[in-house]
N, C-alpha and C positions, 0 to 999 in steps of 0.2 A: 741579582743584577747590581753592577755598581752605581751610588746612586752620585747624582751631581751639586753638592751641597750651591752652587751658585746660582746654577739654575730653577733649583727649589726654592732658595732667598731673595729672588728675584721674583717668582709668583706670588711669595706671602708679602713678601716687601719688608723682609728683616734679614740679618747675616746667623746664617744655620752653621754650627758646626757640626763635622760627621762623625760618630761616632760608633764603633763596632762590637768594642766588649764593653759595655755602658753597665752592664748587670754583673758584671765581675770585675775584670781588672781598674776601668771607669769608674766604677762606682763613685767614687769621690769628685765626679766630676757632675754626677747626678747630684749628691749632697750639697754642692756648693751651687747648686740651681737652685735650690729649694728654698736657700737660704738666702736669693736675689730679690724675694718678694714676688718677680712677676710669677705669669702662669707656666707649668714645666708640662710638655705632651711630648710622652714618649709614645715613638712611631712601631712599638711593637709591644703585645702582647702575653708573649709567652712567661716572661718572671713577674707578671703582676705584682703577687702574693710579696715575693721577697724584696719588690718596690715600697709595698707600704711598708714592711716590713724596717726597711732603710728608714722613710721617711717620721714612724714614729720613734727611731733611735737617735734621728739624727736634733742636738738642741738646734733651735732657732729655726728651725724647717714651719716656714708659714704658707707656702705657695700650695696653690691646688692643683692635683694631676690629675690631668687626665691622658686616656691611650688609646693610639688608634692602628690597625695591624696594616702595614705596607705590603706587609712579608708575602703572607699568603693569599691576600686579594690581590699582590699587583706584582711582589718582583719575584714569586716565583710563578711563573707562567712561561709558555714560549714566545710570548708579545712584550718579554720586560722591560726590554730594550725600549720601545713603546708606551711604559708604563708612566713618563715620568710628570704629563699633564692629568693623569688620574692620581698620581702620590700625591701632586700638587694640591690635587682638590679635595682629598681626605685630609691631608697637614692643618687646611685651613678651614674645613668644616670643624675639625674638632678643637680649634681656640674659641670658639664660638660659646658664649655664656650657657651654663646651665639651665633648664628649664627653670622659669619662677613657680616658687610654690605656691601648691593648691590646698584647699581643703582636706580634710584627711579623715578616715575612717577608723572609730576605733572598736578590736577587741581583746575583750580581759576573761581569762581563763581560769579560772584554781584548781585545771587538772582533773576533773570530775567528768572519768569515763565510763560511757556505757558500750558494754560488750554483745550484741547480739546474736543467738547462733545457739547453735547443739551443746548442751551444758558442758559436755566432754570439752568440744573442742574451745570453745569460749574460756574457759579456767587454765586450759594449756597455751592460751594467748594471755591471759593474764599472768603467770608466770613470767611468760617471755617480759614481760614489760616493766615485771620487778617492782618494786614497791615506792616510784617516782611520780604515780596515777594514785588518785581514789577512786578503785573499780568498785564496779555495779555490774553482773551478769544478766540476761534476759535468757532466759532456755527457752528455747524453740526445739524440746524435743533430744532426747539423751545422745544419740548422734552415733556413730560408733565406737566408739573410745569409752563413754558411758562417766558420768561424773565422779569425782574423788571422794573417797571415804571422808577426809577432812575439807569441811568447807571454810575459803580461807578469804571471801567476800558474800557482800548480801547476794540472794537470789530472785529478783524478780519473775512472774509467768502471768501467762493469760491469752488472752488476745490483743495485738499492736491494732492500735484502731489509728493511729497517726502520727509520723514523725516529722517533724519541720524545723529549720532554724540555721544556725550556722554556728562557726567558733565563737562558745561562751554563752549561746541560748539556744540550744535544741529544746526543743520541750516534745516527750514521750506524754503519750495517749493510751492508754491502753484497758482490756477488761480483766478485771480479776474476776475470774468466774468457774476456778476450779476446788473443786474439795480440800485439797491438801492448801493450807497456808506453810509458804517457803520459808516464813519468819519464824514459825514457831518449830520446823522439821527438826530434830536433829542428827538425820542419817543413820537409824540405828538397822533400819532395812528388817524392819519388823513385820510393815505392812507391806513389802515383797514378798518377803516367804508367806505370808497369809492368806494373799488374794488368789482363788483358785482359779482366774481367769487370766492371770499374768498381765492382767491391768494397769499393774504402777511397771514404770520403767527406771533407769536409773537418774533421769532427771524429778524423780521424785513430784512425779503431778500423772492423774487418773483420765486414761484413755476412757471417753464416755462410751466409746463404738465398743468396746470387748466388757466395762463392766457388766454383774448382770445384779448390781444390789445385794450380794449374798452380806455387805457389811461389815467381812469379819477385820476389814483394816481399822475399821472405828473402835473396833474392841480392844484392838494390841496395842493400837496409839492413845487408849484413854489416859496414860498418864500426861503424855505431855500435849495431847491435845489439839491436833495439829490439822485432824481431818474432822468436818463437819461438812452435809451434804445439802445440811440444813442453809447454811452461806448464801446469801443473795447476791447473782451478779454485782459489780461496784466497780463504776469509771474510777481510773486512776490517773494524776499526772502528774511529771518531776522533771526538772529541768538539768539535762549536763552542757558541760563544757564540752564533751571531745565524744564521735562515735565510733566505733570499730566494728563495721559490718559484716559477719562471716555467711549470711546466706548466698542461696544462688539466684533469688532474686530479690534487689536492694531495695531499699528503702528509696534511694534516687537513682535515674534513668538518665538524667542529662548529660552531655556528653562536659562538661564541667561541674564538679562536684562540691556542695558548699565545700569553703573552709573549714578545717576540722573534724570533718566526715573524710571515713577511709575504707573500702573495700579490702577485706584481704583473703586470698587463695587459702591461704595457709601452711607457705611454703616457702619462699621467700621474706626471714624477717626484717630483712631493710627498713621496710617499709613502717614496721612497729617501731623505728628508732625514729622516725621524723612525728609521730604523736608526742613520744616523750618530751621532745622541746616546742611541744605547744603552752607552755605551761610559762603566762605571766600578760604582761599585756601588748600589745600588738599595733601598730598603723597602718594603714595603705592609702594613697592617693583617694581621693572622688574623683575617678577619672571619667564623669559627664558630669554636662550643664544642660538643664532641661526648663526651655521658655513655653512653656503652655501658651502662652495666646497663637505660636507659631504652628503647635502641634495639629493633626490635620488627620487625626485619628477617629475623634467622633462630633456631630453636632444634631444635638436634638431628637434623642434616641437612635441616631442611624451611624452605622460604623464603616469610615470609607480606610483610608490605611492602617495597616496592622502590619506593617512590614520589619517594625522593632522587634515586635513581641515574637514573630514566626520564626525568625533569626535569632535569638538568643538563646545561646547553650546552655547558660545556665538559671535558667526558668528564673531570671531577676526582674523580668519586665510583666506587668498585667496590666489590664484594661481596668478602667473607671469612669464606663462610659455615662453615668446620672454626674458624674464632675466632668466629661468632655474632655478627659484625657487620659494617657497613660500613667502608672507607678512605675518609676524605677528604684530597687530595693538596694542602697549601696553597699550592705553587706554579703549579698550574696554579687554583687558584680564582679567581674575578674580582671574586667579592663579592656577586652579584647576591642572596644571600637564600632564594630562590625556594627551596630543599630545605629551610631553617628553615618556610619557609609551609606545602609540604604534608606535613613532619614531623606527624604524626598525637599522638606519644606525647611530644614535646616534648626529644626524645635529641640533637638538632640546633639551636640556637641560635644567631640573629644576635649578636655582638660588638664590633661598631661600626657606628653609635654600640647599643648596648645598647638592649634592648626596655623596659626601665623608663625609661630616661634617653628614648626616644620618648614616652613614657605621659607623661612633665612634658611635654613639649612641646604635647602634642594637648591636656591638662586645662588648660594656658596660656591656648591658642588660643581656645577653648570657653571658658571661664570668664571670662577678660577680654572675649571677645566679647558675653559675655549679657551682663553688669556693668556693659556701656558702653550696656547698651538694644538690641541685635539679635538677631532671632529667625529661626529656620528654619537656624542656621550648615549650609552643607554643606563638607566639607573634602575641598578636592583636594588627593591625593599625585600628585607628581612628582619626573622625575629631574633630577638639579641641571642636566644640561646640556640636551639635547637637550626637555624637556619645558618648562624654565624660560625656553627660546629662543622655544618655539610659544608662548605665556604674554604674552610681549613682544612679539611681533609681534602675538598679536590686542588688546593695549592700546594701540597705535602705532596699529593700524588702527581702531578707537574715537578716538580721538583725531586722527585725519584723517576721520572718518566717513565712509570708505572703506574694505570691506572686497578682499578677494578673487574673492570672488562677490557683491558688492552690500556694503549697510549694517552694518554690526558693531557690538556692544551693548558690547565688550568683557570684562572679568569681571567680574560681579555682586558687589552690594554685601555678596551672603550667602556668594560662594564664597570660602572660606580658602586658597590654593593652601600646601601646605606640600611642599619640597623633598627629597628621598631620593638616596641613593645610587644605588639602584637600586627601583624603581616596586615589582617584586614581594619586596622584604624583609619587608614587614609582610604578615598572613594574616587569618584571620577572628575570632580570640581580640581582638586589635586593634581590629579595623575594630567588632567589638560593642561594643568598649569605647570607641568614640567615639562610640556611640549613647547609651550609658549615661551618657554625660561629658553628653549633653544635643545630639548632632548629628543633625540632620536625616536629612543621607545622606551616604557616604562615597563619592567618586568616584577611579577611580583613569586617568589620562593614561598612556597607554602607546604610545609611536611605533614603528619599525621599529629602535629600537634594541635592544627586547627579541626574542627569541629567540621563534619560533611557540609554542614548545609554551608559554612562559611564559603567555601571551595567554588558552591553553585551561585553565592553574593558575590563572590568576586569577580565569576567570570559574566553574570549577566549584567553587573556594570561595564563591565571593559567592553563588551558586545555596542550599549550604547554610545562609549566614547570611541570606539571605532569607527561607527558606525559614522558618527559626525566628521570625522576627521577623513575619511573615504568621501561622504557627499563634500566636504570641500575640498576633493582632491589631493588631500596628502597622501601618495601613494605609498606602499607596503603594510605591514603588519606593526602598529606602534606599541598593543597592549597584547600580554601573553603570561598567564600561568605555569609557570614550571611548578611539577610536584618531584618531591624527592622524599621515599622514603627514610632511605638509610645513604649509606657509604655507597651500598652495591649500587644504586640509580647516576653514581655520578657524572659514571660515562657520558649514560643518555643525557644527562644534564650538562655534559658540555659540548653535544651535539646543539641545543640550544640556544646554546649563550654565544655557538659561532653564527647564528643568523644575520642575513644582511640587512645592515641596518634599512629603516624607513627614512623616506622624505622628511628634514625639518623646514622650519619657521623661515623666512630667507630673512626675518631681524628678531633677535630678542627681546622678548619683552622686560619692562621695569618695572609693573605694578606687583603689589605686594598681596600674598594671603592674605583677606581677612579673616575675622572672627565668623562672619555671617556665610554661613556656605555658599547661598544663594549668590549672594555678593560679589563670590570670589569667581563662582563659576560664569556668572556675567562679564567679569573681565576677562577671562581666559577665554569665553566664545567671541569677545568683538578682537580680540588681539589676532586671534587666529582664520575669523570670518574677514579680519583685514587683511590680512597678509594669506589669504587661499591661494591655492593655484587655478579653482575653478571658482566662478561666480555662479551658486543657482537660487532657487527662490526660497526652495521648502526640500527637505531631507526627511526622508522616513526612517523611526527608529524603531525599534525592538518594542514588541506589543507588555513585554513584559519587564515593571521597575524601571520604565522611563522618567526620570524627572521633570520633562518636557512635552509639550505638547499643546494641543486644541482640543475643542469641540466639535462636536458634528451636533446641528441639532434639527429635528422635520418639525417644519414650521406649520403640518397639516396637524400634529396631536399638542402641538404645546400653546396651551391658552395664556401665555404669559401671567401666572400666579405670580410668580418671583420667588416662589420659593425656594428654590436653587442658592438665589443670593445669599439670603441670611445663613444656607448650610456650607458656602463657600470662607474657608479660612486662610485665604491668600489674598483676598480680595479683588479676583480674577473676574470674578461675574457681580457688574454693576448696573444700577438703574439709574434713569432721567426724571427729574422729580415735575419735569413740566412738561412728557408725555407718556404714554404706556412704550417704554422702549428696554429692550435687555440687550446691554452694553459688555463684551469679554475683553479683555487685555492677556494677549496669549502669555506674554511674557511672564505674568503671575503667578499661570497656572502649573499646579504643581502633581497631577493626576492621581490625586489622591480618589478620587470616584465619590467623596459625596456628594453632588451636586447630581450626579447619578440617580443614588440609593434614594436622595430624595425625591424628586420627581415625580408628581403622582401619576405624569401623564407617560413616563417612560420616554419621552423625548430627546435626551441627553446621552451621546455617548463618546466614551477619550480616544482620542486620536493624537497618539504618539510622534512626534516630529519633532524639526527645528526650524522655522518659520525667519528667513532669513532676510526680508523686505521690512522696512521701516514699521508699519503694518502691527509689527510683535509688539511693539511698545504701545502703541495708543491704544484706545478704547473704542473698541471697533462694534456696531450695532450689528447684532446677530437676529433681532425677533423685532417687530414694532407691529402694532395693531392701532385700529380706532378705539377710542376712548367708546364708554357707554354711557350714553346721557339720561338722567334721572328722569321721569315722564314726567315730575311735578314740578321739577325747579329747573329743568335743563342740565344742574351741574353736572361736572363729570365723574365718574367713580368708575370704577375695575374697567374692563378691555367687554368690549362688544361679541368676542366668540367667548369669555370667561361667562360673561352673563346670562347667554344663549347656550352656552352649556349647562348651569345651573339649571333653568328655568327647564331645560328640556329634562332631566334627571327626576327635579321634583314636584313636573307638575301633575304625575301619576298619586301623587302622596296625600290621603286625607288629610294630612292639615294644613296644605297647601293649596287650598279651594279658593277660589273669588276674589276677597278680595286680601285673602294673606298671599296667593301669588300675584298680585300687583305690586304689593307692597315689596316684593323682591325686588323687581325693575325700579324702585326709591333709592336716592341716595340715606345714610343713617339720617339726619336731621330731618327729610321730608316720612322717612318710615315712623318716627315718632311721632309727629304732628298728626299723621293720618291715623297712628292708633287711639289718641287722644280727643280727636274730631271728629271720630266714626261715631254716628246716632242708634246702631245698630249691634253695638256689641256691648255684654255687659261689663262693667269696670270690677276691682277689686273696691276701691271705694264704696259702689253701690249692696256692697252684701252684710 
């Protein structure tokens, strides 16, 4: 499409010049950008490489680039014409400051791999990898191939009793508990031809099922000594850097595998070329921030949300429930987010890039889009590689007007694609607040690089943020999952993307992302419960992973204990210090269900909504009883059906007779005096 350099300069509010051949003939005109000081954003993609490439040649080149692709999000399509209030609003998302840096994770490697697998095939993958690793084999068994005359690394065997760790500390587990020690062997294949049971294999360790003791291996190996039967099992443990898994079932199951750990077929060696450059030291963001007092995982041996831990791929998050909270392990983390989304109480936090530093990027997006004259914005999240790959080829296939399955529209002139780390970092406090910002609908691209259960996180938040957006009458469809395999899905994928837009906001909002989930999603429900098209009282949400909601509580089994309160970590359920009353403030509540688990009396159960009457904010009396008065002193102490439960409980109980069950109906100071003042019972003093 041709683009209109005035009318894009008039969006950003600078004078753009247009340029065509910028990566060839141009070039010098890039270089003499570089060298202006300010910031240089080229509006396309494709010659990156030979960008930096310029930029480190060029002397006096100080300005930072970045790049954002027009091309194939936006002017090739059949909308491009159309396109030129969404270029606007990519141009000007991406002058937008780099994330600030976070904390950083480190790992340091010296190359120290362990291979394990069928001795055959383990030694023909150490080959492959050449002499740039300090292998270590692990034989699980001679395999088919059967082990090399010349052994050309140690060999370790036994039994693997446990592998854990990530790049730079696995630490192997294992039993040594076979006859042959691997250290002393020399393959002379003495005690094969020996054994009349064909016992040793070419991994050189004794099948215990087929020996039968005849012994005569210990005879032929008496020189160098190698097999003794005599050997006591012996835990063994050693720590590598890097692993290389050739079983057919791993060592790890998670659908994200630590760093440094690698499964391989044994068939494609690509893959053996991305261990070799593990080798030195390593960074990664700390991409969470985790406030324990908000966490709302456990209190007081009882465990109410777990929705971190069920959700993450790669087994980084565990329970500690005697400390009243979760571990998150930042070197096995991967970054995906996904536990900051269905964090309920906000105790889990994305840290790169930051939830507010997102919220500029999305109000960017939206605001310069509407500014330039376009309406209905829908914004697609995607992940920078895998989703911004599918993106490019369905504008490639617009632009040959050839799709995959037939014709392709490519991406519409209303869809925003905005790129992520990972698809499921942002949740539904967000995605409201880019309705509020004035979007249509928020779509989220999610291929086979996320994780299944992510897929089911994603779509049972948007159910709830529908869900809201329906009970206050924003009609249509605002939140929607597209999956795309490959290339082949893109058709179907742009059968989606042509959807009609949903109802928006009839004004934009101006508040900003906070830091605090809870926060932000408060603003984005009053923005949008102001500006409804219907006014109702209470909305019913989705029973499952609601952030929102009430109580239900039957005021015939609950004796008001309180002990609910002290398991409440939102500070949802409160008391009155000057009568027996239990006081909820729905707004708090973040239905994590302890207050539930706790309950002796089973009285307590979460009811999912959005409670839309002033009502949600205050502190609303849910239980109150009469006080129970002391027989001796009158004062008051616990709740009159709490006390008359007690009393009915234990007044079957031998040591609850006469006048030890009077002494119940005391408050503590009158139960003392009367133990002290009894003429009738014997003291410890008196013995």
């Amino acid at each position: 499409m041709p683009l209109d350099p005035k009318s894009l300069g008039a969006a950003l509010n600078e004078n753009l010049t247009l340029h065509s051949t910028l990566c060839r003939r141009e070039a010098g005109a890039f270089i003499k950008a570089l060298q202006s000081g300010e910031d240089v954003v080229v509006a396309c993609t494709q010659e990156k490489r030979l960008f930096a490439e310029l930029a480190e040649q060029s002397a006096g080149a100080v300005s930072p680039i970045r790049f954002v692709n027009i091309r194939e999000t936006g002017g090739w399509s059949k909308g491009a014409a159309l396109a030129s209030p969404k270029i606007a609003a990519l141009l000007a998302a991406a002058h937008l400051p780099e994330p600030e840096p976070v904390a950083t994770v480190t790992y340091k490697s010296a190359g120290r791999l362990l291979i394990i697998g069928p001795l055959g095939a383990a030694e023909r993958a150490a080959d492959l990898l050449g002499d740039d690793l300090d292998i270590t084999l692990f034989t699980q068994g001679a395999g088919d191939l059967g082990a090399m005359q010349e052994r050309r690394h140690p060999v370790l065997g036994g039994q693997i009793q446990s592998l854990a760790g990530w790049l730079g500390a696995f630490e192997l587990k294992w039993l040594r508990n076979n006859p042959i020690d691997l250290d002393l062997c020399t393959r002379c294949n003495a005690c094969l031809a020996a054994c009349p049971e064909d016992a040793i294999g070419f991994d050189y360790q004794i099948d215990a099922d087929l020996c039968k003791s005849h012994r005569a291996c210990v005879t032929v190996c008496k020189v160098a000594g190698a097999i003794d039967f005599r050997r006591q099992p012996e835990t063994s443990s050693e720590t590598f850097d890097l692993v290389l898994d050739l079983r057919a079932t791993p060592a790890f199951s998670q659908h994200a595998l630590p760093q440094g750990y690698l499964r391989w077929d044994g068939h494609d060696a690509k893959p053996l070329m991305h261990l070799r450059a593990l080798v030195g030291e390593f960074e990664k963001p700390k991409f969470f921030v985790y406030k324990q007092k908000l966490c709302a995982h456990s209190r007081n041996d009882k465990t109410g949300c777990h929705a971190c831990i069920d959700v993450c791929s790669a087994s980084a998050i565990s329970s500690e429930r005697d400390r009243q909270q979760i571990k998150v392990n930042p070197n096995l983390c991967v970054g995906c987010g996904t536990c900051t989304t269905v964090c309920p109480s906000g105790a889990l936090t994305y840290a790169y890039p930051r939830a507010s530093e997102q919220g500029v990027k999305i109000k960017t997006l939206l605001s310069t889009y509407a500014r330039s004259g376009g309406k209905n914005a829908a914004l697609l999240l995607h992940s920078q590689e895998g989703g911004a790959r599918l993106l490019g080829d369905l504008g490639r296939a617009a632009q040959l007007d050839r799709g995959t399955r037939g014709g392709t529209h490519g991406v519409p002139a209303r869809v925003m694609p905005m790129a992520l780390w990972h698809t499921s970092s942002l949740g539904l406090e967000v995605w409201l607040t880019a309705v509020a910002y004035g979007a249509s609908q928020v779509w989220v691209l999610m291929t086979d690089e996320e994780a299944p259960q992510y897929h089911e996180a994603i779509r049972s938040q948007m159910a709830v943020a529908q869900a809201i957006l329906a009970g206050l009458g924003y009609q249509g469809e605002h939140f929607r999952v597209l999956h795309a395999r490959d290339a082949r899905d893109l058709a179907a994928l742009d059968g989606d993307l042509q959807a009609a837009p949903a109802q928006c906001v009839s004004r934009s909002a101006s508040f900003a992302v906070q830091s605090d989930k809870r926060a932000t999603l408060e603003l984005a429900l009053d923005h949008l419960i102001e500006h409804a098209p219907v006014k109702a009282e209470v909305i019913a949400l989705p029973a499952y992973c609601s952030p929102l909601g009430a109580l239900k509580l039957d005021k015939d089994a609950c004796t008001l204990c309180l002990s609910c309160i002290n398991a409440c970590p939102a500070s949802a359920l409160q008391d009155n210090q000057e009568s027996p009353q239990l006081k909820f403030i729905e707004k708090n509540c973040v239905q994590c269900g302890l207050c539930v688990t706790t309950c002796p009396e089973k009285a307590l159960t979460l009811v999912p909504q959005l409670n839309l009457t002033p009502q949600r904010r205050e502190a609303v009396v849910i239980n109150e009883m009469k006080p129970y008065a002391c027989v001796r002193c009158s004062k008051p102490f616990g709740t009159l059906k709490a006390i008359e439960a007690m009393l009915g409980k234990l007044s079957g109980h031998s040591m609850f007779q006469g006048a030890a069950l009077e002494r119940l109906k005391m408050c503590g100071d009158c139960r003392v005096i009367d133990i002290y003042s009894a003429e009738n019972e014997t003291k410890i003093t008196d013995l």
